[in-house]
N, C-alpha and C positions, 0 to 999 in steps of 0.2 A: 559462508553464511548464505549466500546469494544460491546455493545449489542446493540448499536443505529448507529453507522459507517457503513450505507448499503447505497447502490444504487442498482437500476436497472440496471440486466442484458443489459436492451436495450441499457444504458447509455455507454455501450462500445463497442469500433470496432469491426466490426465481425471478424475483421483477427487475433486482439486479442484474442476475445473469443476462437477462434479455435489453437492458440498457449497454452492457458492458458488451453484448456483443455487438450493437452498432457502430460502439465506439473500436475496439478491436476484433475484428472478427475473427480472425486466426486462431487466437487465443477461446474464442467463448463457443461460435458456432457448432454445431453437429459432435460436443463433446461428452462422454462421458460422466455422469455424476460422480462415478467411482476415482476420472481422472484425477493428479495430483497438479495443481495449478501454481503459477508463484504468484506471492503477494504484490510484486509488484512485474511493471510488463521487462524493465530495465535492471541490470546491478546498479548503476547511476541514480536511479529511482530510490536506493534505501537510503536512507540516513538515519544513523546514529548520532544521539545528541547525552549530552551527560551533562546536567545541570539540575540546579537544588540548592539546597542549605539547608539551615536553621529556621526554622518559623511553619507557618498555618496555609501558605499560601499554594496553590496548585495552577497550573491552565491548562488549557486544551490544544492539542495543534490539528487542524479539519486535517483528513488524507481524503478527502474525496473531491471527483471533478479532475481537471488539470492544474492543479495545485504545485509551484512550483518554490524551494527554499530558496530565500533570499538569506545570505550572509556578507559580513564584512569585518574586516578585521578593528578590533580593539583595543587601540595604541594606550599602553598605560604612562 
């Protein structure tokens, strides 16, 4: 998954670009629009979460900033 999860540099804001690359610049400076970039900088970085049911309800999880998961286990 982690070796296939790319987009096109073009695919994001330019105001982006130019924030993300303060933030990593290896990743963002002097690169090509056409490059193929990953979504995220880490494999560590992805998570998959599988959660749901029944009902109306939805959230949101932010992925932006230095946003880090917090989990812990759920003793039943």
């Amino acid at each position: 998954m982690w070796t296939a999860a790319r987009v096109p540099l073009s695919r994001i804001a330019p105001e982006n670009v130019a924030r993300f690359a303060v933030i990593h610049p290896a990743g963002f400076m002097d690169r090509s629009p056409d490059m193929l970039i990953p979504i995220a900088r880490d494999w560590p970085d992805i998570m998959v979460i599988v959660a749901g049911g029944a009902g109306k309800h939805s959230v949101v999880i932010p992925t932006f900033g230095a946003t880090r998961s917090v989990t812990r286990p759920i003793l039943a």
